[in-house]
Structure formats: C-alpha cells, structure tokens
N, C-alpha and C positions, 0 to 999 in steps of 0.2 A: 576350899570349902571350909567353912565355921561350924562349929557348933555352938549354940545356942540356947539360951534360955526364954519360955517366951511364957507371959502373961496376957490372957485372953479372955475379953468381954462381949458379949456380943446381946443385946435386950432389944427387945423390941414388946408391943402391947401385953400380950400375953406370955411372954416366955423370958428368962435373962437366964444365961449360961456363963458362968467364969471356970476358968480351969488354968493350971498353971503345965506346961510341959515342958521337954527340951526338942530339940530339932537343930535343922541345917540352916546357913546362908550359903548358897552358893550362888556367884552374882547378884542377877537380879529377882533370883526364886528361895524364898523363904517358903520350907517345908516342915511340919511337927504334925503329931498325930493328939487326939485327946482322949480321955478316959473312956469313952464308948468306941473305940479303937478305928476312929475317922482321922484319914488320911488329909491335910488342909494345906492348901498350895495357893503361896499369892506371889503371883510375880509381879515387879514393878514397872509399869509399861512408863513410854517417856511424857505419856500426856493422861494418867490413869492406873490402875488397878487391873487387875486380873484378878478373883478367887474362884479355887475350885476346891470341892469338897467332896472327897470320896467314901463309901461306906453309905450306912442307911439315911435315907434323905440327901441324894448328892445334888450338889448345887454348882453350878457355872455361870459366874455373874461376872460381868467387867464394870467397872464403875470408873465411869468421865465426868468430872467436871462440867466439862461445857456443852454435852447434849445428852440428850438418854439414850441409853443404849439396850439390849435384850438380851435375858438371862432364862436360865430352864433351870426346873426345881423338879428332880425326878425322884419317884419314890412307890415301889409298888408296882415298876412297869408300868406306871403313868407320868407321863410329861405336862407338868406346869411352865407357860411361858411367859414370862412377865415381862413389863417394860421399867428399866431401872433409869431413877430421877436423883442423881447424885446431889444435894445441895453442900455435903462440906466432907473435902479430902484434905487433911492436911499431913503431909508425911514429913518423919525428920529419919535422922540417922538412923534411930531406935524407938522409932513410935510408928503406929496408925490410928488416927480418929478420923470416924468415917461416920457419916449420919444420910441416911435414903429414903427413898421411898418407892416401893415394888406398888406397879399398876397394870391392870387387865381391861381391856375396854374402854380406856380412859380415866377408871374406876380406881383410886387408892386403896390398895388390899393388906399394906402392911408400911408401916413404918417402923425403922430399924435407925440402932446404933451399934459400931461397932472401936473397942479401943482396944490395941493391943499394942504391947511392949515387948522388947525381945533385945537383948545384948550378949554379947560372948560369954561363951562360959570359960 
C-alpha cells in the first residue's frame, strides 16, 4: 500500500468542486477522503472504472467505455438511478480524465467531467 497525494476535479453544469488530499493506492483501489469528510474509492477494473462515494450524497457509478452502465445517487434515504454513458476514459499511471453523461428515462440529466491526479508521496 502507497500513500498518496491526489488532486481532484470534478465539474459538471452547475457545480465544479477541486480539492487537493492525501490518501492510499493499494493495488487497484485508490482511496482519500475530501474536505467535507467523504470517503472516495475508485477501483480500476480491467475494462473500466469503479467510483464510489461515501458520506452525504453517496454515489456508486462504474464507468465503461464501450456500453452504459447503472449507477445510484443516494441521498436523504432516497435512491436516484441513472444510466451512465461513458464517452472518454483515459487513464495513465497517475491520471484520471473522465467525461459522461448520467440519463433517466432516456433523458440526459447531467453532464460531468472528471480529472484527477495522484502520485506518491
């Protein structure tokens, strides 16, 4: 296990959130928490993404490249279900750029970017 430093972007229409934290690699699960004291887990699957986000507004989204997949957006003891439309994952040693799009009904309800950076500390 590493530890780590990680720089994290995450914007979409109405909202952009940057935060800088430290946290683990261990294997293929990078862990760090952010300033409003949420718990953020992405594991790297062999063909995708995993994120999960604990604390208020938790979210469980996997993001694939090559189909959509379905994610829950809970908060408040209610369950949002969306369908996630990955158009660009590119990952390196020490990067994430992730760009999507969360749909309900067919309906596009959010368009998201995600970049984050993270190297040993």
């Amino acid at each position: 296990m590493a530890r780590v430093r990680v720089h994290y972007t995450m914007a979409n229409e109405a909202v952009r959130e940057t935060f800088e934290s430290e946290g683990t690699l261990d294997g293929s699960v990078l862990t760090f928490e952010d300033d409003k004291e949420r718990t953020h887990t992405i594991t790297f699957l062999d063909d995708g993404l995993h994120y999960r986000r604990s604390g208020e507004g938790q979210v469980d989204f996997t993001f694939l490249p090559e189909h959509p997949s379905e994610g829950l957006y809970t908060m408040l003891e209610r369950e949002l279900a969306f369908e996630i439309h990955t158009h660009r994952l590119d990952l390196t040693p020490r990067s994430i750029h992730l760009t999507y799009t969360l749909k309900q009904a067919d309906t596009p309800v959010n368009h998201s970017k995600l970049a984050l950076y993270y190297d040993k500390v």
